[in-house]
C-alpha positions, 0 to 999 in steps of 0.5 A: 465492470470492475467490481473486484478493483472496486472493492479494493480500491475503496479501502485501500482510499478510506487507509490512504485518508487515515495516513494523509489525516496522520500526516496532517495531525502530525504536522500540525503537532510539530508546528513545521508545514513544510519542515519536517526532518528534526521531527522523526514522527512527522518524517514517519507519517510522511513516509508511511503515506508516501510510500502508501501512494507510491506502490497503490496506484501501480497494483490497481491499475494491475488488478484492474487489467487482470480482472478485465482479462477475465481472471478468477475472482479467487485470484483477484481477490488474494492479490487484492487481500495480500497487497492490502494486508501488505499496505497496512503491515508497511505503513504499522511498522513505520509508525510503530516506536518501539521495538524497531528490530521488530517494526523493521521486520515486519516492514520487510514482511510488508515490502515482500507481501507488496512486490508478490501481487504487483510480479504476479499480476504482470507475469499473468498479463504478460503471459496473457498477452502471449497466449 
């Protein structure tokens, strides 16, 4: 069984509802269903929940593959609490205004604390897969 994925997965869905609820809210703001480049809040929330949907699916088919390789569940859940606290700092720092020197550094904390657990987990099937 896949427990820890589990859990990881469930609230990694309930933030991916919030961001597609804020691109819905965002849109129908703007009046612009498809259009949305002359409206920089409705271009961020789509962008938060792109590249929410662009890196989740990867690490949870990874974490899942882990914990099937019989990995601690201490390391499990790090690399699925690191990549959550990454997600949520990532999409934060697009839909935060002001300061954007701040926002930006806090998106690049995000993107760093995202590619730790995706590179830690394959380095750790791949060595599986040689050992």
């Amino acid at each position: 069984m896949l427990i820890i994925t589990g859990f990881f997965a469930a609230i990694l869905a309930i933030f991916y509802v919030f961001l597609s609820l804020n691109v819905v809210k965002n849109r129908s703001r703007s009046r612009m269903p498809l259009v949305f480049w002359e409206d920089p809040r409705l271009t961020e929330a789509i962008r938060a929940h792109g590249n929410f949907s662009e890196y989740t699916p990867i690490f949870l088919i990874l974490l899942a593959l882990m914990e099937v390789n019989s990995s601690s569940g201490l390391w499990l859940y790090i690399a699925g609490g690191v990549f959550t606290l990454a997600r949520l700092l990532h999409a934060f720092s697009i839909l935060v205004h002001e300061p954007k020197t701040e926002s930006l550094k806090i998106r690049i904390i995000g993107m760093i604390l995202t590619f730790i657990p995706i590179l830690s987990i394959s380095v750790f099937l791949i060595v599986k897969f040689f050992s």
